[in-house]
Structure formats: C-alpha cells, structure tokens
N, C-alpha and C positions, 0 to 999 in steps of 0.2 A: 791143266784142268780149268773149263770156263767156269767162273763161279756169278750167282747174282748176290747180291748184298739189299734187301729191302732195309733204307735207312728211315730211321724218327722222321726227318721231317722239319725238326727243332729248328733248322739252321740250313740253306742254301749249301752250303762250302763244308763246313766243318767236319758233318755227317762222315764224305766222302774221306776227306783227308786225314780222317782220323783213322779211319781204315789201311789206308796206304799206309801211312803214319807208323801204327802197330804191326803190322807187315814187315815194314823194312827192319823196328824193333826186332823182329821176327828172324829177318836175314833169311827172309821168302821175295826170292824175285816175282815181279807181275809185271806183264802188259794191259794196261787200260784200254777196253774193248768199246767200253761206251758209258758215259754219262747221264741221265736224267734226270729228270725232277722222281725225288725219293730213291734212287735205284743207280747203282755201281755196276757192272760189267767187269769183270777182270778174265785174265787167264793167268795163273800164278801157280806156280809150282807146290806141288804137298807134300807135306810128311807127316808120319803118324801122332795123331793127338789133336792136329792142327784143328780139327771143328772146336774142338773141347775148349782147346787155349781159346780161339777169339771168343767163344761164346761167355768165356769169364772174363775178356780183358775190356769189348766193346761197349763203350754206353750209348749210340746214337745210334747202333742198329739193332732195328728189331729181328731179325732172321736173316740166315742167307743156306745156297745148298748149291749144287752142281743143275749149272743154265742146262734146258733140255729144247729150250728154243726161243726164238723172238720174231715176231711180225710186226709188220702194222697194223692196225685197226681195221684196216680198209680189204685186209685178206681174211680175213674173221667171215666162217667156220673154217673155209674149206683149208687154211696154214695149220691148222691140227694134224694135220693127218703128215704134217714134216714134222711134227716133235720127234726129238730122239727118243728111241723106244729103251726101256728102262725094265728089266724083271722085277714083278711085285707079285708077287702070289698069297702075299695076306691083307691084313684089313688094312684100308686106307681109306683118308679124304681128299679133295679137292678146295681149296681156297682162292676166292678171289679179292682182290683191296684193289680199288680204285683211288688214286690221287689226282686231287683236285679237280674232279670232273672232267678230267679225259674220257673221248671217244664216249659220252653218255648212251647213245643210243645201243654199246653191248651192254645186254643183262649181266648183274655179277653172277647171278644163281641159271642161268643159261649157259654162262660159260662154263660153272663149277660142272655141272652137267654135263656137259661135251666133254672137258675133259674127264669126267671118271667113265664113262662109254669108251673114250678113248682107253685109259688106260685095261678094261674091262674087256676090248674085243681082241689086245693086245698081250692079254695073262689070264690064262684060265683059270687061273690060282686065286685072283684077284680080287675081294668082297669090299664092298663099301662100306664104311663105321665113322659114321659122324663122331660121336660121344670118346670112343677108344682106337683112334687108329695106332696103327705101327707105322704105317708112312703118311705124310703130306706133300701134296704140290700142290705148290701156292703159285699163282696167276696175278700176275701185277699189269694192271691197265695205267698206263703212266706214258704222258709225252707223246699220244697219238701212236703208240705202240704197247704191245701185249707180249710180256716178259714171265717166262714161265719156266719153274725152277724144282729141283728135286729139294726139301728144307732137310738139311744136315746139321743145323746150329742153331739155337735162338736165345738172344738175350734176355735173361729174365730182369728184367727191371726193378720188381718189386726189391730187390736187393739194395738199387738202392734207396727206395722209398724207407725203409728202416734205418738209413743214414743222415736221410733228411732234415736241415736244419731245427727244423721245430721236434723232432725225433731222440737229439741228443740230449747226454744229461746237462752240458752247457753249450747255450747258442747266444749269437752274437748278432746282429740285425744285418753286418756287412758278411756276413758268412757268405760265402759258396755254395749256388747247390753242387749236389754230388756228380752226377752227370756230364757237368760242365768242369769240375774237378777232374773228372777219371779222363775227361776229353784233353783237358791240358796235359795230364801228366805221359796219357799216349802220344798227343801231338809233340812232345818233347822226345822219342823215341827212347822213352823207360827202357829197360831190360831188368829182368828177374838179378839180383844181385849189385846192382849200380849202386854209388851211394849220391842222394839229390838230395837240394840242398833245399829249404823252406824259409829264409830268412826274415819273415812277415807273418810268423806258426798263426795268429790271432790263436783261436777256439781250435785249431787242428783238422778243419775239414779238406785240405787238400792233404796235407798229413795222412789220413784215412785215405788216400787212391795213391797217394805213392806207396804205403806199404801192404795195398790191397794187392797191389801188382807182384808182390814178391822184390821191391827194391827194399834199400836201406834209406834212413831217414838222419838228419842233421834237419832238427827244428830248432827256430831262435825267434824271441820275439822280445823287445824293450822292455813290455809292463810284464812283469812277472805272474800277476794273476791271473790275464791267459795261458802263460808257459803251465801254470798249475792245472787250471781248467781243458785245457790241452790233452795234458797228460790222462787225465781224469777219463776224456772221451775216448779216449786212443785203448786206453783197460776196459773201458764199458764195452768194446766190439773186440775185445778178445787180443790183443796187440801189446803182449808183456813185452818185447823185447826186439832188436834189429831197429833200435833208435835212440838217439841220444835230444834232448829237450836243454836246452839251456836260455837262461838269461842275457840279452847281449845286443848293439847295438849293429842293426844289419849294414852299416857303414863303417865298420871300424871290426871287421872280424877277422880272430885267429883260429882258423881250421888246422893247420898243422898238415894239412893236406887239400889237394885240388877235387873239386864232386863233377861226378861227372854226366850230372842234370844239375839245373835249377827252375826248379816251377813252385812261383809264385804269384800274391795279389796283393800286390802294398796296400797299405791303408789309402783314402783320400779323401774322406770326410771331418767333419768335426769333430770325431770321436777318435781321431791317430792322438798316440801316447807320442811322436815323435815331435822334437825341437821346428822340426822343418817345415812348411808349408807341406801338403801332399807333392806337389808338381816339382819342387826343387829334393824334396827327398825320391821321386822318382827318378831325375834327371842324375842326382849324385849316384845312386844307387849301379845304375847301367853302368858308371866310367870306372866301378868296382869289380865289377861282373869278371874281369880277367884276372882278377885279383883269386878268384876263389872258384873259376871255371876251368877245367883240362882243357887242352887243345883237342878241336874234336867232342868237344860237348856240345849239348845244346842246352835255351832257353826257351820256356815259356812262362810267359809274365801279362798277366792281367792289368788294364789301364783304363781312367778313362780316354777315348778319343783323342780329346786335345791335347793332352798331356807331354806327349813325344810323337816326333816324324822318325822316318826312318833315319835320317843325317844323325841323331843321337846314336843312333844303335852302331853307324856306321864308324862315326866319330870313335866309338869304344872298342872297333875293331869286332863288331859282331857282324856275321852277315844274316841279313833276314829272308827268312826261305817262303814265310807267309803270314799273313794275318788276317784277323774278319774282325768284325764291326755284329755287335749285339745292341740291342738297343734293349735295356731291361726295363727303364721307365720313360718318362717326359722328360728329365733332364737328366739323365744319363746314357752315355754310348758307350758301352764298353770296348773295347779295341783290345783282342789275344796276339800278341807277338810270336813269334814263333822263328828261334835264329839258330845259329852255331857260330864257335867260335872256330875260325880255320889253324 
C-alpha cells in the first residue's frame, strides 16, 4: 500500500525517521518511495488497526492516508485526471497545504477545487461538506511537486500540549518538550511491553512517552526530589502502575536485569545534582550502557553537540544508526544519538 505521511516540519531528518523508526517498531516492512521537504512516500505493508496505532504513537506527523497520486507542478491541471479514482459517495472536502512556497503560482483553493469536481464527476454519491466531512483529501504542494492523498490518520497534537512543560504539576527549566520526547522514545524502536530504561528521570517527561507508548518504565534519578516530583506527574496523567522510580546513581546501577531501550537526556547545565562535570558524566555514562543494555537493544540519548563523537559510542561497542543536530537556543546544539547495541 503507497501511503503519504504530511510531516511537522519541526525538524529536516527526524520527522521522517521517526516514522520508519515506529514502523519497524511495528515489524511493518516498507519501501521508501520518496522523500521531500514535509512529506514521506512509503509503500509498506498493512494490517488491521495500523492507521489507529500510528496516529497515537506519531508526534512529528500531522496526517498521513493512501498516495492516490503525485505530479509535478508543471502538469497542474491537466495530471488530475491520473489520480487513482477512489469510491466516496458521502460528504467530503478537499485540502490543500503548501510548504515553503513551492510552485506559488497554483492556487491552494483552485486546486481544493479541482480536486473536489474531480472527485464529484468520479462518484455520483459524492457532496462537498467543508464544516463535517466523512472523507478528506488533502493535496500537499511541496518540492515542486503535488502530492495528493486519501487522509486515513491524523495526529492530534493537542495531546501533547496538555503534557507540556509549563502544563505539569512539576517542571523543571531543562525539561523536554513532549514531541521531542515521544520522537526519541520512537526513534529508539519502543515496543508496547519493552522495559526502557530512564536513568537521568529529572521531572519525568520522557518518562510520560515511554509509558504513553505502552512500554515499561525503570526511572532513576540522583536527587531524590525529582524521583518524588516525577512520580507526582506520572499520577497527574493517569500512570499508577508499569513502572518502578527509584533513587540511584546512573553510573553505578543494579537492575538485576538487561532493558531493552534506554532513552534519555542527561543533565548538563549548572543545575546537574551529579559529582561529574556534565561532559565526563556523559562520557562515563556511554562506557555503562552495556552494562544495563540487552544485546539487540537500542539507544537514544539527548546531548549537547560537542559533548561526544561517534568514536565514544563506538568505543562502548555501540553502533550508531543515526543522529540530528537541533539547535534549541544561541548556545545550544542539541545532538539525538540514536544506536544499538549488536
């Protein structure tokens, strides 16, 4: 099945790989059809439920549904009339989103247009309902091409705006947003039932997307008043249970067992409760990771930039599958690792 994926935007790389990411999570095979700016291509195998699952698991796409065609710009009108034709006999809209000022010269509401005539001389059934449809197709102008999609999924985000730092009953200035949270813990290839590991809990907001996902949790954090304040948020969103919180030094820890994730964001401000410099507790931290990682697990672990090269991760026998570079202020670069251990 071709599917289109319209991504956030947030982020060049991540959007995309977060999807593959949660896919393989999935143990859904795909071929990568095409790339763009905001917009995924896949052909990927389905099974029942699958819109449902991504539409809960995904935080950097905004919709996705089965490709019903793709042009260029430059065959705009007359490649309408190659869309794969689709039965609708009730009410429906058309949408158009343009990224970044591709192909300006098509109309959005021209095109919306075309396409519902199209789909109208095509289904005699078929009535237009801006306000309340039952179907959408949505029309993504993007990369000098015009990407047009049956919408079968779509991320509600607002879910995690009610997670959002300033949102909780306790927050912490280095918190996580949630988005970038759910991103790491997919880009680590979760699965419902895993148990991953949090060794750096702070306040608990990656906490909240590993057990949003249906995993288990092992949070540990040095100062205990976050391990409390942790706990506190984790009950505030409904999360009695499928996790263990303790007091404990993320270098020196007895799990009694191997997890088979670790997604985390060490501290590395002036505000770390640890002995260490940030940079030499990140660097101890990695040469641990086998210590308390399955064979076959992965990692993802939040950084700054300069902090570690790959030869560190190498060094610990981790291999790294990927990483991106955020830049969230002036003197900050964030750097997401992304490895397994083989």
């Amino acid at each position: 099945m071709r599917v289109a994926f319209l991504l956030s935007g947030e982020h060049p790389e991540i959007p995309k790989e977060e999807v593959k990411a949660t896919l393989e999570a999935l143990d859904v095979r795909y071929e990568t059809l095409r790339e763009m700016k905001s917009c995924l291509l896949l052909d990927l195998e389905s099974f029942e439920g699958l819109p449902h699952i991504l539409s809960e698991r995904l935080s950097f796409t905004r919709s996705f549904g089965k490709l019903l065609g793709l042009f260029h710009c430059s065959e705009f009108p007359g490649a309408l009339n190659e869309l794969e034709k689709i039965p609708i006999s009730g009410r429906f809209k058309a949408t158009c989103v343009r990224v970044e000022g591709s192909c300006e010269w098509i109309g959005r509401k021209d095109l919306e247009e075309r396409i519902g005539g199209w789909v109208i001389d095509n289904n005699e059934g078929a009535k237009v309902d801006l306000e309340n449809p039952e179907i959408e197709i949505i029309a993504v102008i993007t990369s000098d091409h015009v990407v047009v999609y049956l919408k079968e999924g779509e991320v509600d985000r607002s879910l995690f705006k009610v997670k959002e730092v300033s949102a909780r009953p306790y927050a912490h200035p280095a918190s996580m947003r949630p988005t970038l949270a759910r991103a790491m813990v997919n880009l680590a290839r979760t699965r419902g039932g895993d148990l991953v590991l949090d060794p750096f809990l702070g306040v608990g907001g990656i906490a909240l997307e590993i057990l949003s996902v249906g995993a288990r949790l092992i949070g540990v954090d040095i100062n205990e008043k976050l391990v409390i304040q942790a706990k506190n948020n984790l009950m505030t969103y409904g999360f009695l249970e499928g996790y263990e919180l303790r007091v404990g030094d993320a270098l020196s820890l007895e799990l009694g067992v191997r997890v088979d994730r670790i997604v985390t964001d060490p501290p590395y401000g002036r505000m770390s409760s640890s002995p260490y410099a940030p940079r030499e507790l990140a660097s101890k931290f990695i040469s641990k990771v086998p210590d308390y990682l399955r064979r076959g697990g992965w990692i993802s672990i939040s950084l700054p930039k300069e902090f570690l090269d790959r030869r560190d991760f190498e060094d610990a026998g981790i291999d790294i599958v990927n990483f991106f570079d955020l830049r969230e202020h002036r003197s900050l670069v964030r750097r997401i690792w992304v490895g397994k251990l083989p």
